[in-house]
C-alpha positions as CSV (number, residue, x, y, z in Angstrom):
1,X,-1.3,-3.9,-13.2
2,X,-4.1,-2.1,-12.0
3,X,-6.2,0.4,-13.4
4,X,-8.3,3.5,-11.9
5,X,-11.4,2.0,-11.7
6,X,-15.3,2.9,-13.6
7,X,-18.6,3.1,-12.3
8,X,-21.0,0.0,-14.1
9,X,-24.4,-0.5,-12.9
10,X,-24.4,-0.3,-9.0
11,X,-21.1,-1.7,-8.8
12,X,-17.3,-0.1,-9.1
13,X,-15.0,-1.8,-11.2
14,X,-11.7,-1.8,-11.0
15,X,-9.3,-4.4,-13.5
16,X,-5.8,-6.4,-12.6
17,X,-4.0,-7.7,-15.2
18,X,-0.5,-9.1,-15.9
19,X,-0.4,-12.4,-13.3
20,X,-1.4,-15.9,-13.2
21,X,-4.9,-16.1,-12.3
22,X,-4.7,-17.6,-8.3
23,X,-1.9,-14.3,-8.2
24,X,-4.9,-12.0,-9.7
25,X,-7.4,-13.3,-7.2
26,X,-5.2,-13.8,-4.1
27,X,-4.3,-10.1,-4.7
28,X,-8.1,-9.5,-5.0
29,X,-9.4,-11.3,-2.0
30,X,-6.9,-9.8,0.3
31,X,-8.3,-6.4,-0.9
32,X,-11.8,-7.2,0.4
33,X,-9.6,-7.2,3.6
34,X,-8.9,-3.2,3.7
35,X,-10.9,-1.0,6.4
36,X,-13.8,0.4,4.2
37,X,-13.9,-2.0,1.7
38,X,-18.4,-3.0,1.4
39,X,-19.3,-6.4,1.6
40,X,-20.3,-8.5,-1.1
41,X,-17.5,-8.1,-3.4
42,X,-16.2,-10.4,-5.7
43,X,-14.0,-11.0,-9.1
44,X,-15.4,-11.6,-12.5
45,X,-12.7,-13.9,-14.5
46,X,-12.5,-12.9,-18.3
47,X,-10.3,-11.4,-20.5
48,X,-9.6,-8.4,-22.5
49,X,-11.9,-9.8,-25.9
50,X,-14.4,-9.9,-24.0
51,X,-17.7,-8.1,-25.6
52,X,-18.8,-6.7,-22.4
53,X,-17.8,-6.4,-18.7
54,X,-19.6,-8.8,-16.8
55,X,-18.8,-11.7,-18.7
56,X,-16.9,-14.4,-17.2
57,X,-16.5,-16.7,-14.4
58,X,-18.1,-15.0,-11.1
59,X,-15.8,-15.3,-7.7
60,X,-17.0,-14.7,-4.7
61,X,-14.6,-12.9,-2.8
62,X,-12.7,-13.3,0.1
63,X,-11.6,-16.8,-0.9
């Protein structure tokens, strides 16, 4: 699942939920792949107790 996506900081954020984590970030990485897409993106790891976004384990992406 996927959601529509927020504004935080400088960055967009968008969330994917509902897979095993390789699935979630395979799906992310080959996003970073799409025409338009900036450079310098990458996942955060965490889950949905988390206090804040933000928190979690940073993945540079494309793996």
């Amino acid at each position: 699942m996927h959601d529509e996506g927020e504004e935080y900081g400088e960055a967009y954020v968008f969330f994917i939920s509902g897979a095993a984590e390789a699935d979630l970030l395979a799906v992310a990485s080959r996003v970073t792949r799409v025409p338009g897409i900036p450079s310098g993106v990458f996942a955060m790891v965490t889950n949905d107790e988390a206090e804040e976004i933000g928190l979690g384990r940073r993945v540079e992406l494309p793996l």
